[in-house]
C-alpha positions in Angstrom: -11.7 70.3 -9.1 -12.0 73.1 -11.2 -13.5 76.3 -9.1 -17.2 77.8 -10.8 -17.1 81.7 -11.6 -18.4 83.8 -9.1 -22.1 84.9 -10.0 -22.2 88.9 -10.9 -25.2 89.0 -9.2 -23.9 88.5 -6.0 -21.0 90.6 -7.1 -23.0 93.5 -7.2 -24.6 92.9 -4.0 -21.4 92.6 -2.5 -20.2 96.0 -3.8 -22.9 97.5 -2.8 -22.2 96.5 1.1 -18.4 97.6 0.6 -19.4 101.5 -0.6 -22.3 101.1 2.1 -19.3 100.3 4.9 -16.9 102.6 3.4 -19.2 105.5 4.4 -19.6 104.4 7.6 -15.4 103.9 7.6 -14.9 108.1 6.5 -16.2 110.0 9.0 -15.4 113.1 6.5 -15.7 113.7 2.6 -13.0 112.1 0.7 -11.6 115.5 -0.3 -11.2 116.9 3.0 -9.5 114.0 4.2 -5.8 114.0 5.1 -3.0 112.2 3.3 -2.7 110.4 6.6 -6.4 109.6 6.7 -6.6 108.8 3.0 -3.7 106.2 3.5 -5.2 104.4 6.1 -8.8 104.3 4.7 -6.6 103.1 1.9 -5.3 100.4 4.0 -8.6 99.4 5.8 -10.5 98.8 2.3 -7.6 96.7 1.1 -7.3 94.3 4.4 -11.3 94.3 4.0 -10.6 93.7 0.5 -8.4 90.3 1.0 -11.0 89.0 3.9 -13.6 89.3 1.1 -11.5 87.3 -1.2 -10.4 84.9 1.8 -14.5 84.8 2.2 -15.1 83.9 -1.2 -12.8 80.8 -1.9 -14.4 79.6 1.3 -17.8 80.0 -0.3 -16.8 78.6 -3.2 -15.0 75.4 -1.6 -18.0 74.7 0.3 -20.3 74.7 -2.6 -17.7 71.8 -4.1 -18.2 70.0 -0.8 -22.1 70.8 -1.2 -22.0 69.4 -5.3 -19.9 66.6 -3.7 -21.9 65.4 -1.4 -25.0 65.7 -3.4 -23.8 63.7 -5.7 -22.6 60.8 -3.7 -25.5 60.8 -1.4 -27.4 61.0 -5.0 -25.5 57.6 -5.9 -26.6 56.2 -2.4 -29.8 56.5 -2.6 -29.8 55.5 -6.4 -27.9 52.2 -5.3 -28.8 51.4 -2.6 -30.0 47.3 -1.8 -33.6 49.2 -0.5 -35.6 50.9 -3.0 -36.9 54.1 -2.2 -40.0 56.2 -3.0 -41.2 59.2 -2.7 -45.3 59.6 -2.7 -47.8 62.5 -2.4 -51.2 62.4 -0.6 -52.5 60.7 -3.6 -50.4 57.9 -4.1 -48.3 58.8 -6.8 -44.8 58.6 -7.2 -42.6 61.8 -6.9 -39.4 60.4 -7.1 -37.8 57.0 -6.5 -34.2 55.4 -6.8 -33.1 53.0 -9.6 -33.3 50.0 -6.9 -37.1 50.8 -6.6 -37.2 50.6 -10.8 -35.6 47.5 -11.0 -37.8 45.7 -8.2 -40.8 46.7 -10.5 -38.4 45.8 -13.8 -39.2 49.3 -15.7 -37.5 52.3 -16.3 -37.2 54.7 -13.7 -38.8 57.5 -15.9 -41.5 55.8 -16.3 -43.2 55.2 -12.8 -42.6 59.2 -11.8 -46.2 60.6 -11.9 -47.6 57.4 -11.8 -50.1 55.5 -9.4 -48.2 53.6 -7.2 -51.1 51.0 -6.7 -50.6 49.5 -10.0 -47.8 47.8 -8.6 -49.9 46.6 -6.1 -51.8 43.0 -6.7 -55.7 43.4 -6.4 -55.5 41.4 -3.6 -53.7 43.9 -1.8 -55.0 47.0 -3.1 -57.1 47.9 0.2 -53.9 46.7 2.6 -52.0 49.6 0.7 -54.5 52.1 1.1 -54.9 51.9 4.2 -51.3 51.6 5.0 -50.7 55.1 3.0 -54.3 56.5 4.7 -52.5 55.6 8.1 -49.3 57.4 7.3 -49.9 60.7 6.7 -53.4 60.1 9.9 -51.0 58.8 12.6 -47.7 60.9 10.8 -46.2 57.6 12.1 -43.4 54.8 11.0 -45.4 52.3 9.7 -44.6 48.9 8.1 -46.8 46.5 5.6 -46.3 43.5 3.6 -48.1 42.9 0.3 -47.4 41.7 -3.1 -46.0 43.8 -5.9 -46.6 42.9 -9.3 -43.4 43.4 -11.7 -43.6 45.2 -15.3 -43.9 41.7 -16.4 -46.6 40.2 -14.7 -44.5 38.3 -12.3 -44.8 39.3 -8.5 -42.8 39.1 -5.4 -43.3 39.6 -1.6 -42.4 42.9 -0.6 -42.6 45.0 2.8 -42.9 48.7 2.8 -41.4 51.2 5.7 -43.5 54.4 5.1 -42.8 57.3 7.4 -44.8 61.3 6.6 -42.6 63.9 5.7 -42.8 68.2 5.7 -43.0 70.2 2.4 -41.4 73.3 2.3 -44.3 75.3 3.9 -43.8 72.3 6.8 -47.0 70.5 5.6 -47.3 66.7 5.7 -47.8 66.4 1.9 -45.7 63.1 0.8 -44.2 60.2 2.4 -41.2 58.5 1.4 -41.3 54.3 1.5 -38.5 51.7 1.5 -39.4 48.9 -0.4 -37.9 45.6 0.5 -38.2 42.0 -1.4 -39.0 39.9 0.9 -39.5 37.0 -0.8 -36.9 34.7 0.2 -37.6 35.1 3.8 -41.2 35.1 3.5 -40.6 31.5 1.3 -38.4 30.6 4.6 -41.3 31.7 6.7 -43.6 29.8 4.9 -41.8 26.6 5.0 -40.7 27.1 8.5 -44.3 27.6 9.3 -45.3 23.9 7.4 -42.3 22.5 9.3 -43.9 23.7 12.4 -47.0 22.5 11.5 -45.9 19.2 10.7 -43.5 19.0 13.9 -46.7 20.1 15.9 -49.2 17.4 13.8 -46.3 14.7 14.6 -45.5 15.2 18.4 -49.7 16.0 19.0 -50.3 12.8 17.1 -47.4 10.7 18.5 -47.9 7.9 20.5 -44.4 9.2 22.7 -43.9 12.1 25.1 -41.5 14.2 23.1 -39.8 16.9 25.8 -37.4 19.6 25.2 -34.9 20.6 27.7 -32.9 23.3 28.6 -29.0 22.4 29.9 -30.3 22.4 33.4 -33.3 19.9 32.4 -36.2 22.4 32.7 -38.8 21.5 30.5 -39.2 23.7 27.8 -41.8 21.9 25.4 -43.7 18.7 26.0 -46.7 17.4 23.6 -48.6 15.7 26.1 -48.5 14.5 29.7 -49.5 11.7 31.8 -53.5 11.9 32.7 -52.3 12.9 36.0 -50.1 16.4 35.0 -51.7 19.2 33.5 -48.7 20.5 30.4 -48.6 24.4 31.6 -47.8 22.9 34.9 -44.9 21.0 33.9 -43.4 23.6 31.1 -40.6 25.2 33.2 -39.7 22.6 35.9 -37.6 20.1 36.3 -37.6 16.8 34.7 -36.1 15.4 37.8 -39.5 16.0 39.5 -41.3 13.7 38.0 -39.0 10.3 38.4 -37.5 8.2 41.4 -34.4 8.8 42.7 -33.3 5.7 41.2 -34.3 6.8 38.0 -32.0 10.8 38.2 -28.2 9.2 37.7 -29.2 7.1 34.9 -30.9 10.0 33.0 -28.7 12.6 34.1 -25.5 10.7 33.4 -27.0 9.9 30.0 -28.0 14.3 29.8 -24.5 14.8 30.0 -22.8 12.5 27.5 -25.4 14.2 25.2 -24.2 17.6 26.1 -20.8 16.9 26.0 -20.1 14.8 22.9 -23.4 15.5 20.5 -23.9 11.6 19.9 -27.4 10.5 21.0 -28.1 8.5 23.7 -30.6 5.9 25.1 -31.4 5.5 28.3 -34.7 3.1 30.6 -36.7 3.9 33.4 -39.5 2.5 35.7 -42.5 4.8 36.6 -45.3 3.9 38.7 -48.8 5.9 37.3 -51.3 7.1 39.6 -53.1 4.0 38.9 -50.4 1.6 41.0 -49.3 -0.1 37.7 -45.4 0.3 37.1 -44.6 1.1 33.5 -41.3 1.0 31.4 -40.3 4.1 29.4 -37.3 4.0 26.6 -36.0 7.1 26.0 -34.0 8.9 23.1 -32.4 12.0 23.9 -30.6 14.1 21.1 -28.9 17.5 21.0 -30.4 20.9 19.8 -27.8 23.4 18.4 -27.5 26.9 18.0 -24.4 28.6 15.9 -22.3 25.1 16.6 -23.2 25.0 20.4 -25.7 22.5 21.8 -28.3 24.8 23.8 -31.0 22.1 24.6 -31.7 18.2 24.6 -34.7 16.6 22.6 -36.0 13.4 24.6 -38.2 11.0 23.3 -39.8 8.7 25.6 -42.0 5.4 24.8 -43.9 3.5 27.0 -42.7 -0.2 26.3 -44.3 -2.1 29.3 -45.7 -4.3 27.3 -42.8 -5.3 25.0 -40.8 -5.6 28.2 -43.6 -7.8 29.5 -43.7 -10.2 26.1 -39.7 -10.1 26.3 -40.4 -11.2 30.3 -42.8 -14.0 29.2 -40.2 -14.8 26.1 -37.6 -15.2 28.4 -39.7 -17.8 31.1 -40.7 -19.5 27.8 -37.1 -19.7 26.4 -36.5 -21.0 30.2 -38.7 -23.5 30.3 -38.6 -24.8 26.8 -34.9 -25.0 27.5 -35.1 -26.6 30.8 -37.9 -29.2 29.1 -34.9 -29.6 26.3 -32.4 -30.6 29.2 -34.7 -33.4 30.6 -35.5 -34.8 27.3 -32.1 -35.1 26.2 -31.2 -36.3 29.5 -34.2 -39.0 28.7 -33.1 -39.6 25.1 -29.2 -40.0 26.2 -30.5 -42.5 29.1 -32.9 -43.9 26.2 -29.9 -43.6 23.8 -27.5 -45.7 26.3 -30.0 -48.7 27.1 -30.8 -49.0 23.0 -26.9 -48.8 22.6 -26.5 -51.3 25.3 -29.2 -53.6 23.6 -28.3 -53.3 20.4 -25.1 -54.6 21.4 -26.2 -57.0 23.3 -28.6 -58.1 20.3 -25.2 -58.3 17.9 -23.2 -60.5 21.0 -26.5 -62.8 20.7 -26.6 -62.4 16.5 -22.7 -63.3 16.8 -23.5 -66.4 18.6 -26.3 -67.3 17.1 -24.7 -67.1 13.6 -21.7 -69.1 15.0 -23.6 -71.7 16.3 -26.1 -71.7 13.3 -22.3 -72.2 11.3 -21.6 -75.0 13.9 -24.8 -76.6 13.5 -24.8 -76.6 9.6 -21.5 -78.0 9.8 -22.7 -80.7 11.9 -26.0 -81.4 10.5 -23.5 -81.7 7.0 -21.3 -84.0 8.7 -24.8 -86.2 10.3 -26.4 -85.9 6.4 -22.8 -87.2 5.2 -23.0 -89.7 8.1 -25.9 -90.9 7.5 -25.9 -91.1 3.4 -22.8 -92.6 3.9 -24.3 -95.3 6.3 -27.5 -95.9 4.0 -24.7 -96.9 1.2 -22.5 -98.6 3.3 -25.7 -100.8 4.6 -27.3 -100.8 1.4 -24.1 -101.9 -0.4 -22.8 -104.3 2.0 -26.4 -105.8 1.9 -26.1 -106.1 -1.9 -22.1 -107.4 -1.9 -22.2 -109.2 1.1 -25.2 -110.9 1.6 -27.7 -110.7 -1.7 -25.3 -112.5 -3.5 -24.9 -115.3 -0.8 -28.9 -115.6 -0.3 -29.3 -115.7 -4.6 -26.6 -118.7 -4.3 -28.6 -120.4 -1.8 -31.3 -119.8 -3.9 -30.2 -121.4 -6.5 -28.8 -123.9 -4.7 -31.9 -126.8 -4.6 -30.3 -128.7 -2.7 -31.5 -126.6 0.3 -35.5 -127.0 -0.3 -35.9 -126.9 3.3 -34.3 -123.6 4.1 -36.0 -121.9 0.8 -39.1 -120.5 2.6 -36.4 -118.9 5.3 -34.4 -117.6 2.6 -37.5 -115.7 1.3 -38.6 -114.8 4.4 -35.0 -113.1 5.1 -34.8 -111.6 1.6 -37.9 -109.6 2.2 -36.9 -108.8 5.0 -33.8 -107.5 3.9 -35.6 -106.0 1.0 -37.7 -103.9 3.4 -34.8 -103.2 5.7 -33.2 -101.4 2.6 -36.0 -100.1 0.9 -35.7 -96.5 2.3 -32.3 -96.0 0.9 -32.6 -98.1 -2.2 -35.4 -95.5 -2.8 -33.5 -92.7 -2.4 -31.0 -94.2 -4.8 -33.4 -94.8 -7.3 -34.7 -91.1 -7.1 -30.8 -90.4 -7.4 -30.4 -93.2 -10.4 -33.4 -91.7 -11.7 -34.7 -94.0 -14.4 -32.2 -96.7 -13.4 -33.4 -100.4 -13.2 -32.6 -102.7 -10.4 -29.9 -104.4 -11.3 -28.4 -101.3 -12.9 -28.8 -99.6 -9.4 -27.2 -102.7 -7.7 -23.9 -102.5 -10.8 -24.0 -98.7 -10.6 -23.5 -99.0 -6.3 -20.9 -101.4 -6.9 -19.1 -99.1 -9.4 -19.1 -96.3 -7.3 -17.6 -98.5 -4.6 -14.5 -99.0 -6.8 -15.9 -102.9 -7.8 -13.7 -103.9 -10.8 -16.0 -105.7 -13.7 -14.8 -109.2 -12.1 -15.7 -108.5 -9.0 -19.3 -107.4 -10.9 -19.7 -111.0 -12.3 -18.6 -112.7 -9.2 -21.4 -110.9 -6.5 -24.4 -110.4 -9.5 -23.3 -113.8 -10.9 -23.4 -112.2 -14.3 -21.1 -112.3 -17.4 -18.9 -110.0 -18.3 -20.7 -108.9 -21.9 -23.9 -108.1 -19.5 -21.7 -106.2 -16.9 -20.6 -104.2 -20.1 -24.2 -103.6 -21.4 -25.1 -102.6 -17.6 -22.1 -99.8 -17.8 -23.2 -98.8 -21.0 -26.6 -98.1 -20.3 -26.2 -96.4 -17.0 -23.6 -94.1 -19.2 -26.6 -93.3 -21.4 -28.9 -92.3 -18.6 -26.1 -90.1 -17.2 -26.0 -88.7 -20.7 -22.0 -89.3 -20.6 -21.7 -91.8 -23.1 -19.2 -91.5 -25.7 -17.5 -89.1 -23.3 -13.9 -89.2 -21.7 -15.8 -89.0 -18.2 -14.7 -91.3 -15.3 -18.4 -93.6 -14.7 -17.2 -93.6 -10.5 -16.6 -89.6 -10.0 -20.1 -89.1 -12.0 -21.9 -91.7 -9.9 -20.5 -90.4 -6.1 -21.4 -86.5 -7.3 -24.8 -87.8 -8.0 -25.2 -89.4 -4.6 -23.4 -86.9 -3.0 
């Protein structure tokens, strides 16, 4: 650093002192002096000539120091985070750093001289003065918060430290203020306070007991008691106090898991109120933490009696419902069995029945068969073997006498037959007698001759007889065998 020029000023002053303590050094005139004496005055004034030198650099270095430290303390206090002003009596600004100027966004030059309280919002123009009135009264730190409006309309929270400081005639004339924005904290105070208010609308309004606890499980904070407990009672003592003995491993065991791994945990207990009725309380205990350590346990307790009572009543219910499910399946597997018994005992009986309904239609076939085959044997051994022998002795007038018995056996016979000569005319249809009687012997296997010989009838009306029964069967001029046609009709 290059070294200033010494001032003359002070030169002069300083040669002054030197001829002042050069008198004082000769006791005698110059001239009368001795070359001894002369060469030691000589030698004194030079010595107090190089401390005088030695003096000044040492002036001069301090002064560098002096301009040094001036200026960086100048930079400090320009730059510093804080903004600093300077005020008088009345509020105006003396001096301030560039920090203060850019809180209020304007130039620096432009706020010196000026009111500070047009920086201040109207609403906060009396808080000021009297913070400033209070200052230089109480010549006191004192501290206020208020809004500042910037050069641009916008405003932000700040807080002002003012403290009262001596002129140079040791007068409390100004005070010098830090100003500080605030606003971010004062923003976290604010929403801090809403989340306190909302934590303390929720656990007032909450139907639980919500408890804080301490590692040792004092009771720190509780939002409500049982009627019995007054709440600034209970704040500071031990949770333990208030439940059986029963009821202190299961919630301390469950305190300490919390504590030592930071997962919640859920733990019940029984409590009997003042009024004799036992209740059921569920509780949810969760960790606070403070810079990564958990410091205290939130526990939230609710009264489930009557859930546990439902679930109680559920379970007898499930009980008996299942227990009334047992005995009915036991009823409808006994009921099952005897219906499974019966119904196979109804298909034995169906199988017999249906094999002796088979047996009996094969029987009652074989007695229909039986007995159309007797009718036609009667029937046409009546017509081969004896009509024929009564219409001989019928014509045969030689027996007059035995006529009347003749007649009297043929209608006889005739009634004997009539039955199944009726049922073979309904089978002939529209067949007359005597082409019944040729048809019966045809379907016996009678050849024509054997025709002639019982009906006593030519062979040319045998022929006109098989002719027109073909007609009837609607088979003549057909390649069909008169016999098979005849014994499927019967049959």
């Amino acid at each position: 650093m290059a070294k200033k020029p010494v001032n003359n000023k002070k030169t002069s002053d300083l040669r002054k002192q030197a001829e002042k303590k050069l008198r004082k050094l000769a006791s005698k005139p110059l001239h009368e002096l001795s070359a001894s004496d002369s060469h030691k005055l000589i030698h004194e004034l030079q010595v107090h000539q190089i401390e005088l030198d030695m003096q000044n650099e040492e002036l001069r270095d301090s002064q560098d120091h002096l301009e040094e430290s001036r200026s960086k303390y100048a930079d400090l206090y320009d730059f510093a985070p804080v903004g600093y002003i300077t005020l008088d009596k009345n509020g105006l600004v003396m001096e301030a750093n560039l920090t203060a100027a850019d809180h209020l966004n304007i130039d620096r030059s432009k706020i010196i001289k000026k009111p500070f309280s047009r920086f201040v919002h109207k609403e906060d123009q009396d808080v000021f003065f009297l913070h400033r009135r209070n200052v230089f009264k109480l010549k006191t730190r004192l501290t206020c918060e208020l809004t500042l409006m910037r050069n641009d309309k916008s405003g932000f929270y700040a807080q002002l430290v003012s403290t009262a400081v001596k002129d140079s005639k040791g007068k409390y004339t100004l005070m010098t203020t830090a100003v500080m924005n605030i606003s971010e904290r004062r923003l976290a105070e604010m929403s801090l306070k809403d989340s306190e208010e909302r934590w303390r609308s929720m656990t007032e309004n909450s139907p639980d007991y919500i408890l804080t606890l301490d590692r040792d499980a004092n009771i720190q904070f509780i939002n409500r008691t049982v009627p019995e407990l007054d709440k600034n009672d209970v704040i500071g003592t031990s949770i333990y106090k208030y439940v059986h003995e029963e009821s202190k491993a299961v919630m301390k065991k469950c305190f300490e898991h919390v504590f030592k791994t930071g997962t919640p945990g859920v733990f019940e207990i029984e409590r009997i109120d003042a009024d004799g009725i036992k209740r059921t309380y569920e509780s949810r205990v969760g960790s606070i933490t403070n810079s990564g350590k958990i410091v205290a346990l939130t526990v939230s307790s609710t009264d489930i009696t009557e859930r546990k009572n439902i679930e109680s009543e559920l379970h007898e219910a499930r009980s008996r419902l299942e227990e009334r499910v047992r005995q009915r399946t036991a009823e409808l597997e006994k009921t099952n069995e005897a219906l499974s018994a019966e119904i196979l005992e109804r298909q034995r009986i169906t199988k017999e029945l249906h094999e002796k309904n088979i047996a009996l239609k094969v029987l009652l076939k074989q007695r229909e068969e039986d007995r159309v085959d007797m009718e036609q044997n009667i029937l046409s051994n009546i017509h081969s073997l004896v009509q024929p022998y009564v219409d001989k002795m019928k014509n045969n007038k030689t027996l007059k006498d035995e006529l009347a018995y003749l007649h009297i056996i043929e209608s006889n016979l005739n009634e004997i037959v009539s039955p199944f000569s009726n049922k073979l005319s309904s089978a002939y249809m529209n067949f007359s007698p005597r082409e019944i009687q040729v048809a019966n012997l045809i379907k016996e296997g009678r050849q024509d001759k054997d025709i002639m010989a019982l009906l006593s009838i030519s062979f040319e009306t045998v022929k006109t007889h098989r002719q027109n029964i073909r007609k009837k069967l609607g088979i003549y001029g057909k390649n069909t065998n008169l016999k098979t046609t005849l014994m499927a009709i019967i049959n």
